[in-house]
Backbone and ligand atoms as CSV (ligand in chain L), in Angstrom:
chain,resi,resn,atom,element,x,y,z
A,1,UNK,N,N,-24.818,32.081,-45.564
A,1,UNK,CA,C,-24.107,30.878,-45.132
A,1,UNK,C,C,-22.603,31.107,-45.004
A,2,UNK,N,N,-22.110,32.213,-45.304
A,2,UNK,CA,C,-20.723,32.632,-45.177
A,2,UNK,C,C,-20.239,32.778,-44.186
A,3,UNK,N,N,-20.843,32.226,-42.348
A,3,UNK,CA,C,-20.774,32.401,-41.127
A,3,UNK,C,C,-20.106,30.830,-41.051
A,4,UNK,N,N,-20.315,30.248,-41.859
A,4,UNK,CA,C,-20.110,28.941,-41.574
A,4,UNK,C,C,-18.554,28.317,-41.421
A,5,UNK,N,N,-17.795,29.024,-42.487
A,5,UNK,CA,C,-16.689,28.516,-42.414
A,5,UNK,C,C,-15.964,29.015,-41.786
A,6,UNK,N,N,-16.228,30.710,-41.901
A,6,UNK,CA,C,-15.296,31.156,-40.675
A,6,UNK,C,C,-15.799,30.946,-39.294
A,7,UNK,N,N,-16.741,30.714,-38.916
A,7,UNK,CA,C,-17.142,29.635,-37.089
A,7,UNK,C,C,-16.445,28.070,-37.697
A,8,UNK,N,N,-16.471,27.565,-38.645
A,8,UNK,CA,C,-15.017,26.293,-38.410
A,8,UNK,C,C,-13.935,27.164,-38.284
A,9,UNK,N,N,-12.959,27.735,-38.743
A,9,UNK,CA,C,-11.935,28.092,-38.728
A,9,UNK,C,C,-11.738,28.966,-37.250
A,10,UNK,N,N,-12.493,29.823,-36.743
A,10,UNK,CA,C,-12.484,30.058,-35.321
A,10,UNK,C,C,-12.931,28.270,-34.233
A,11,UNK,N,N,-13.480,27.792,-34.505
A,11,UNK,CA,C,-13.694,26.583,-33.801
A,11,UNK,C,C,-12.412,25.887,-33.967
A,12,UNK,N,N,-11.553,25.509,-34.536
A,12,UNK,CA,C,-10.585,24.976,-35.080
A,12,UNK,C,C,-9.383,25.782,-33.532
A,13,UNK,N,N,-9.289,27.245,-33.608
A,13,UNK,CA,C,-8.750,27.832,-32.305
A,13,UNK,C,C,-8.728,27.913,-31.543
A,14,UNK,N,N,-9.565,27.625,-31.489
A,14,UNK,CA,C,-10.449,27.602,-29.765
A,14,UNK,C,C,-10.117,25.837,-29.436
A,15,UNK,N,N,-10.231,25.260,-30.258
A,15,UNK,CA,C,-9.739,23.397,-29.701
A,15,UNK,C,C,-8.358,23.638,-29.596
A,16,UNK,N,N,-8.029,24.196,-30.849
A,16,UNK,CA,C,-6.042,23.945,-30.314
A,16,UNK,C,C,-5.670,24.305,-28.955
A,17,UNK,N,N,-6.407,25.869,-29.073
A,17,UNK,CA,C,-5.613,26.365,-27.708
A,17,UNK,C,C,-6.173,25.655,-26.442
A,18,UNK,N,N,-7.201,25.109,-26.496
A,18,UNK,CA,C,-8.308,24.370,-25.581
A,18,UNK,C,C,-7.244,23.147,-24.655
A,19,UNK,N,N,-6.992,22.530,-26.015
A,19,UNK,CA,C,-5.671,21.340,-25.788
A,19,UNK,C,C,-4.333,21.845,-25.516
A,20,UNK,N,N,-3.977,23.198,-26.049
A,20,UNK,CA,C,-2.609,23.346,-25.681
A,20,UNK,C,C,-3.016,23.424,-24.237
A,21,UNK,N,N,-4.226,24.041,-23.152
A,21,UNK,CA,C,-4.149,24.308,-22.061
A,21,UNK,C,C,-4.659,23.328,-21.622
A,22,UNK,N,N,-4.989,22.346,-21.261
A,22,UNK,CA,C,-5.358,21.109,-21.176
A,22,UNK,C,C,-6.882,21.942,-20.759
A,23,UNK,N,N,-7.648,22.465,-20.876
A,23,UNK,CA,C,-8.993,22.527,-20.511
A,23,UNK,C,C,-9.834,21.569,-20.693
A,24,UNK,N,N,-10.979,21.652,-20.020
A,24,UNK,CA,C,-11.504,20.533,-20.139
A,24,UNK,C,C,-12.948,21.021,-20.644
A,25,UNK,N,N,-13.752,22.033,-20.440
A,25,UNK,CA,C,-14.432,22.559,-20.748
A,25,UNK,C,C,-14.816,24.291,-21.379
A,26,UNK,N,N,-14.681,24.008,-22.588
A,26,UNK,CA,C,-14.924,25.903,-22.947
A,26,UNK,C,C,-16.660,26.046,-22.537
A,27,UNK,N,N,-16.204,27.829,-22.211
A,27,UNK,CA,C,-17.467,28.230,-21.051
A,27,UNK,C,C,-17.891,29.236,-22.268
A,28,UNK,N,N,-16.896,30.219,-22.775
A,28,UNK,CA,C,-17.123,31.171,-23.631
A,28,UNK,C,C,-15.953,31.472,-24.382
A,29,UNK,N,N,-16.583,31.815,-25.666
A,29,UNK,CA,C,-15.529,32.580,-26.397
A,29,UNK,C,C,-15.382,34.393,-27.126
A,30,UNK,N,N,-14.287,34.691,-26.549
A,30,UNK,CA,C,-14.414,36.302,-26.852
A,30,UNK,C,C,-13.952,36.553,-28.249
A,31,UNK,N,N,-14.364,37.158,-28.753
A,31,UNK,CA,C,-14.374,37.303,-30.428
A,31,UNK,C,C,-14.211,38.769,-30.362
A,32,UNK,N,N,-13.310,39.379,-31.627
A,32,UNK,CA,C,-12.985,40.565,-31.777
A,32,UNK,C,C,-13.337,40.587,-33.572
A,33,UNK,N,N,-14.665,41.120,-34.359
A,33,UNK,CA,C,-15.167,40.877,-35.406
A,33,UNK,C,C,-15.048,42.377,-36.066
A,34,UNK,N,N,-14.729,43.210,-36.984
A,34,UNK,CA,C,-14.606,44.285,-37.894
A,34,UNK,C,C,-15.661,44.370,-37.600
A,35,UNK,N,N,-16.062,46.258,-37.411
A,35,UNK,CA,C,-17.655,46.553,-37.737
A,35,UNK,C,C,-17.963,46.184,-39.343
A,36,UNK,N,N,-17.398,46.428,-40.200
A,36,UNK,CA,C,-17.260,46.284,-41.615
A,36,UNK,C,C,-18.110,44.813,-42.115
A,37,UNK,N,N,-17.412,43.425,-41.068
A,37,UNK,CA,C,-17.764,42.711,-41.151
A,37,UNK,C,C,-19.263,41.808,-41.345
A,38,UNK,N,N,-19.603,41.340,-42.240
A,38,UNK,CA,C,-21.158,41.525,-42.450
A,38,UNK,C,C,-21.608,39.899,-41.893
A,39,UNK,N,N,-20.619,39.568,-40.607
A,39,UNK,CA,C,-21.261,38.356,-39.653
A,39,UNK,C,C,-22.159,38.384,-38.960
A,40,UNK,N,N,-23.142,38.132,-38.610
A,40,UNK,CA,C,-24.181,38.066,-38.109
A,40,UNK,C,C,-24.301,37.452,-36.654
A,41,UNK,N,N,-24.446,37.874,-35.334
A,41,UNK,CA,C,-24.300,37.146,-33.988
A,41,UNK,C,C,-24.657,35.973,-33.876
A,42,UNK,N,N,-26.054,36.424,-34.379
A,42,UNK,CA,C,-27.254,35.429,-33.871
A,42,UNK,C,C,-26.823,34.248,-34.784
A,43,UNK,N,N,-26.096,34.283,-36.533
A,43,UNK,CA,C,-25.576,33.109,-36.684
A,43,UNK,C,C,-24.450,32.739,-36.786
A,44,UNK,N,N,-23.834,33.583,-35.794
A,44,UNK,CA,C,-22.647,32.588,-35.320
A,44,UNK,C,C,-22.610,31.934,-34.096
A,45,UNK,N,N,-23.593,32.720,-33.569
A,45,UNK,CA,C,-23.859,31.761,-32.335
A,45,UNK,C,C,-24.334,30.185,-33.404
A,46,UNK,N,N,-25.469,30.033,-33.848
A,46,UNK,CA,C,-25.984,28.887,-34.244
A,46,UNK,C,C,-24.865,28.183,-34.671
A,47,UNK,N,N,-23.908,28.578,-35.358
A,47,UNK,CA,C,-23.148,27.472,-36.080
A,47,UNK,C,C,-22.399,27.178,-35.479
A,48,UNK,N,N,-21.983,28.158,-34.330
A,48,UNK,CA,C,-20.916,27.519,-33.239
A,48,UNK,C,C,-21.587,26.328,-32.533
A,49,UNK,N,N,-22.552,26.238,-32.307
A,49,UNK,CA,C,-23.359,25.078,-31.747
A,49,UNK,C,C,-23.339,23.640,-32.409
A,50,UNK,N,N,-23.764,24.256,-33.340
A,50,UNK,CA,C,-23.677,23.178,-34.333
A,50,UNK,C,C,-22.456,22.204,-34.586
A,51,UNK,N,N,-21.396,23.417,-34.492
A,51,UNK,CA,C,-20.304,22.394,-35.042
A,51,UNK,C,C,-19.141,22.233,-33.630
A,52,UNK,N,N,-19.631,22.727,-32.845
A,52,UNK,CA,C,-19.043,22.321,-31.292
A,52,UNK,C,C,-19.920,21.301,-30.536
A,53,UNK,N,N,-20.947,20.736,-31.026
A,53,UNK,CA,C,-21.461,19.381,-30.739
A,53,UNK,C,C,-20.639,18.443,-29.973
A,54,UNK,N,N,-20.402,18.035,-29.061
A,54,UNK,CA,C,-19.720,17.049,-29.252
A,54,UNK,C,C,-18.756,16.951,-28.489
A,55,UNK,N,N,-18.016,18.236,-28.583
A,55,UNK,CA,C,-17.216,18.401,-28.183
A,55,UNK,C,C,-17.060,19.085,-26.973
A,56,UNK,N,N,-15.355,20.039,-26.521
A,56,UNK,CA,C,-15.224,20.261,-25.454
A,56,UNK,C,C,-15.560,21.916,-24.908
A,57,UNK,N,N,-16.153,22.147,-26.482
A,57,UNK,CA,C,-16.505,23.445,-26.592
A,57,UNK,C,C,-17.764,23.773,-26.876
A,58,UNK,N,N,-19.004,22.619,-26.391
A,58,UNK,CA,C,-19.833,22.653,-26.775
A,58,UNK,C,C,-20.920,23.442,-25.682
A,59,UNK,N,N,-22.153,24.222,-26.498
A,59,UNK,CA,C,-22.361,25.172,-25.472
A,59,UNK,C,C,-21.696,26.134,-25.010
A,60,UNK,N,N,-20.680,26.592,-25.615
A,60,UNK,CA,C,-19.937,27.359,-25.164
A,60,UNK,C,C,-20.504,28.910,-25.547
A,61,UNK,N,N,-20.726,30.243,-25.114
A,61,UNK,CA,C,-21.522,31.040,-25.783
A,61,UNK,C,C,-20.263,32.715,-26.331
A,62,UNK,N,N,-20.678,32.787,-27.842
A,62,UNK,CA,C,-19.617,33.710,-28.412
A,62,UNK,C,C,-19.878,35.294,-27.615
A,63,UNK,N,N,-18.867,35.527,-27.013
A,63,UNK,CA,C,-18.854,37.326,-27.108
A,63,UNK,C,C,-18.294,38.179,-27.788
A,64,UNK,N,N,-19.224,38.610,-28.526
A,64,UNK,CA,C,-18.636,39.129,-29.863
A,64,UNK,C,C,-18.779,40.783,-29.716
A,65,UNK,N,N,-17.147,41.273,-29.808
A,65,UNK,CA,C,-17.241,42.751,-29.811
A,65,UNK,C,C,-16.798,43.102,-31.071
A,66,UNK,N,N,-17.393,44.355,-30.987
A,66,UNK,CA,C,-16.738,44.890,-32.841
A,66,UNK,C,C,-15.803,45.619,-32.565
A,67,UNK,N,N,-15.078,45.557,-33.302
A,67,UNK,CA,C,-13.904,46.121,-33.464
A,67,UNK,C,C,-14.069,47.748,-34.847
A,68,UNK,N,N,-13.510,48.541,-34.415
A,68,UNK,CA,C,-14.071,49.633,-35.590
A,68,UNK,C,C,-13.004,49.707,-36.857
A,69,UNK,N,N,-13.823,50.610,-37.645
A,69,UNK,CA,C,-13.112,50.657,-38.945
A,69,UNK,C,C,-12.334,51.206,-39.105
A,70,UNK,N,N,-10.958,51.443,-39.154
A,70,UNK,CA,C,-10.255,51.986,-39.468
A,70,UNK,C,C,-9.344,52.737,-40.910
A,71,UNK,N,N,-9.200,53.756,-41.411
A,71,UNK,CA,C,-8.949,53.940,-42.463
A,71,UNK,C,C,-8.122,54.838,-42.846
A,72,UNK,N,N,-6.942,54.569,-44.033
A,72,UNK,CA,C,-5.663,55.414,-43.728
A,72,UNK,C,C,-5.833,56.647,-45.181
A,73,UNK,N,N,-5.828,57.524,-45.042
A,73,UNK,CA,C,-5.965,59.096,-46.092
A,73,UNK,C,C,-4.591,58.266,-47.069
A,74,UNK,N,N,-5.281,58.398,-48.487
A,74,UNK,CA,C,-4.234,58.253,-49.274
A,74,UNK,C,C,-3.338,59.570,-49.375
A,75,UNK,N,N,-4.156,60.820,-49.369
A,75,UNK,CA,C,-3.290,61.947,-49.027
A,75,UNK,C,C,-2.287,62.574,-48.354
A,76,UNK,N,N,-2.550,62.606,-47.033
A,76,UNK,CA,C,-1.734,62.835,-45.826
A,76,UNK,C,C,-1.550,61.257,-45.059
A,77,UNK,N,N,-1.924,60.765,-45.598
A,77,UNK,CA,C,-0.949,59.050,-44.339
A,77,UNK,C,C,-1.885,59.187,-42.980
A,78,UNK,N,N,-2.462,59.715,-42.742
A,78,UNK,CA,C,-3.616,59.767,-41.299
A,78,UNK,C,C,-4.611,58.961,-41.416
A,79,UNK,N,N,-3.884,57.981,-40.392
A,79,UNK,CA,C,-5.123,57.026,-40.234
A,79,UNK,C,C,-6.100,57.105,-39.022
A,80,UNK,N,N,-7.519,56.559,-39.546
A,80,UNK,CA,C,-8.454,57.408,-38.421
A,80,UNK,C,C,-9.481,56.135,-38.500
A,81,UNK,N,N,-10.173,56.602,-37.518
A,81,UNK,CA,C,-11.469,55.477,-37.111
A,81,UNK,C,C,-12.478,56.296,-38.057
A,82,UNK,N,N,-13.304,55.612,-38.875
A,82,UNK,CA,C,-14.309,55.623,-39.932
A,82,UNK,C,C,-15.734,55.252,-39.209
A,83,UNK,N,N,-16.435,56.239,-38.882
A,83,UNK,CA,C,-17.858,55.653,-38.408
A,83,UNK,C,C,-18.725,55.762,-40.137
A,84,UNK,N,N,-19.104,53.995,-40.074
A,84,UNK,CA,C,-19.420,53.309,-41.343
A,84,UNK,C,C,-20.727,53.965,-41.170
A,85,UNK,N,N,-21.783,54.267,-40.093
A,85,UNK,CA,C,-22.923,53.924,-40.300
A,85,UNK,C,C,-23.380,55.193,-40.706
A,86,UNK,N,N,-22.665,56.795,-40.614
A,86,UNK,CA,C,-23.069,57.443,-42.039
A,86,UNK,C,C,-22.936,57.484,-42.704
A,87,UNK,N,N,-24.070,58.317,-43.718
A,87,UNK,CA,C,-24.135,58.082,-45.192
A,87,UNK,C,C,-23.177,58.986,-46.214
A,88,UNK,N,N,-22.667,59.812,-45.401
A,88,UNK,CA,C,-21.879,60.964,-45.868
A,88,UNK,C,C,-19.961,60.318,-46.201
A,89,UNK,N,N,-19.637,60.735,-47.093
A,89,UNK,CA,C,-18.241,60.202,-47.678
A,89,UNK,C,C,-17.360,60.346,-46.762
A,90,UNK,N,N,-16.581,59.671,-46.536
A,90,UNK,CA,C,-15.503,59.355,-45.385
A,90,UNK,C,C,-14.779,60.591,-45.156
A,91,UNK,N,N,-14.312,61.358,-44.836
A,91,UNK,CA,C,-13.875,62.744,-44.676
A,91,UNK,C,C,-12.064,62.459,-44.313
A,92,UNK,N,N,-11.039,62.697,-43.972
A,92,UNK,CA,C,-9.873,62.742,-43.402
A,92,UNK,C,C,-9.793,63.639,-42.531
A,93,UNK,N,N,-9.704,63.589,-41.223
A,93,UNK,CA,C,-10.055,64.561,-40.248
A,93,UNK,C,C,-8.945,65.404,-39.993
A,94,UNK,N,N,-7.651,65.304,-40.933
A,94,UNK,CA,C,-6.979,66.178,-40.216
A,94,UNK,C,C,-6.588,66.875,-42.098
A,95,UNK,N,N,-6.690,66.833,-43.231
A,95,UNK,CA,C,-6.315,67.061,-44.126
A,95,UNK,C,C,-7.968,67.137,-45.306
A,96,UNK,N,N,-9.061,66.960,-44.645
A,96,UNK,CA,C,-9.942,66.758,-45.588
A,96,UNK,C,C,-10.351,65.424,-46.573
A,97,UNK,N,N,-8.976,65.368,-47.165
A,97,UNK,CA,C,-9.418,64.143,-48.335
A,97,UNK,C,C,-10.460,63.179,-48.156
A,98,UNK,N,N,-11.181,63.204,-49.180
A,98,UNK,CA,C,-12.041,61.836,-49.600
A,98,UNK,C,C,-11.624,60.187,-50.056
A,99,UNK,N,N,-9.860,60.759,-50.366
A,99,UNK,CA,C,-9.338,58.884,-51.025
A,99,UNK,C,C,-8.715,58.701,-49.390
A,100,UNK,N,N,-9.344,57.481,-49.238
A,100,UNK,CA,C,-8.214,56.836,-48.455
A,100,UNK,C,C,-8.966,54.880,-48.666
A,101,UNK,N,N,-8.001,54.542,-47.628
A,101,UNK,CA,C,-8.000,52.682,-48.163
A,101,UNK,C,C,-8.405,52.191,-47.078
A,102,UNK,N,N,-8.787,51.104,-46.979
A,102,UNK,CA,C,-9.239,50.204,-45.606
A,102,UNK,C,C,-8.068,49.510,-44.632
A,103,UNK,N,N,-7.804,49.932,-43.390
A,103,UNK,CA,C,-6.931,49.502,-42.886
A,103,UNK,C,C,-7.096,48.481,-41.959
A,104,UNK,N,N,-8.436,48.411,-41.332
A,104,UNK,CA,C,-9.207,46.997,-40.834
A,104,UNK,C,C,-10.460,47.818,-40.618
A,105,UNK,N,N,-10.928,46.244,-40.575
A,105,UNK,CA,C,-12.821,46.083,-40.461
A,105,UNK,C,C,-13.032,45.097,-40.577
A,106,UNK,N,N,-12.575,44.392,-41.463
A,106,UNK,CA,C,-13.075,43.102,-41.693
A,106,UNK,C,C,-12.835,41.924,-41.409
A,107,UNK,N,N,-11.919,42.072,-40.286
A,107,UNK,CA,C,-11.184,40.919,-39.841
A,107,UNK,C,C,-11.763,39.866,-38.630
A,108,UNK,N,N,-11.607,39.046,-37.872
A,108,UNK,CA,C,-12.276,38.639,-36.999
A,108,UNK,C,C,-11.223,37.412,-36.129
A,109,UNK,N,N,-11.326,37.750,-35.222
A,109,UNK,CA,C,-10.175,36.758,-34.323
A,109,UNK,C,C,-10.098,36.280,-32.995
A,110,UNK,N,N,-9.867,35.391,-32.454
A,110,UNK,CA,C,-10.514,34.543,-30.783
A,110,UNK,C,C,-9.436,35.692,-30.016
A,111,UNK,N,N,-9.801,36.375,-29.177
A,111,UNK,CA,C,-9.549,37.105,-28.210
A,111,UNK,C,C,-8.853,36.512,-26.955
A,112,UNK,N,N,-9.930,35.752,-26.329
A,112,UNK,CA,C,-9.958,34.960,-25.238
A,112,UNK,C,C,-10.759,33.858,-25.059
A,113,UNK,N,N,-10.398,32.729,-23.957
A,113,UNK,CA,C,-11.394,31.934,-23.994
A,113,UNK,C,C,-11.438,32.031,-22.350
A,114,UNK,N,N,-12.825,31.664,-22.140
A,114,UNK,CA,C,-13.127,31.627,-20.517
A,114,UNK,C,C,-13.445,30.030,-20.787
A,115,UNK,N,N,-12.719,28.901,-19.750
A,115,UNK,CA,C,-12.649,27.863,-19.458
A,115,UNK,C,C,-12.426,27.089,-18.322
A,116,UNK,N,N,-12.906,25.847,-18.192
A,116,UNK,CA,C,-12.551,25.123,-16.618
A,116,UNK,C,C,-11.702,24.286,-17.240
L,1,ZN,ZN,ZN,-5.564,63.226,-44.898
């Protein structure tokens, strides 16, 4: 259920900017989500529905790209793209090291909106 508040808080952006441009209808929204991020499409689509009822953003359908992980070597300062989905320890590609810190992944933010 942790899809929920952040689709209000992205819904919340998508109206401001909706109204700052006087639109009248949102068509789609482009989403830029951390691979890291453990949101789920299929329910953010649902809750965007849900809570764009009504409104001028309703029906509107999310395009959600991931954005990759990025991660900076506590060793040498080289920050590098982290492919999460092996199982093998994060490597530093130009110095070796195993410590380094999260520099994004987990973030998630309205890109664009396609509107009439
Ligand atoms: Zn390094």
């Amino acid at each position: 259920m942790h899809e929920l508040p952040v689709i209000n808080s992205i819904l919340k952006v998508v109206l401001k900017h909706a109204v700052d441009n006087n639109v009248n209808k949102v068509i789609a929204v482009h989403l830029q989500v951390g691979e890291l991020s453990d949101l789920e499409d299929k329910w953010m689509q649902q809750y965007f529905d849900h809570l764009a009822k009504g409104g001028i953003a309703e029906g509107a359908r999310l395009k959600i790209e991931r954005t990759p992980v990025v991660m900076k070597c506590s060793d040498c300062g080289d920050a590098y793209i982290a492919d999460i989905k092996q199982d093998k320890a994060l490597v530093c590609p130009e110095c070796g090291s195993k410590k380094n810190s999260l520099i994004s992944g987990r973030e998630y933010f309205v890109k664009n909106l396609e509107a009439i």
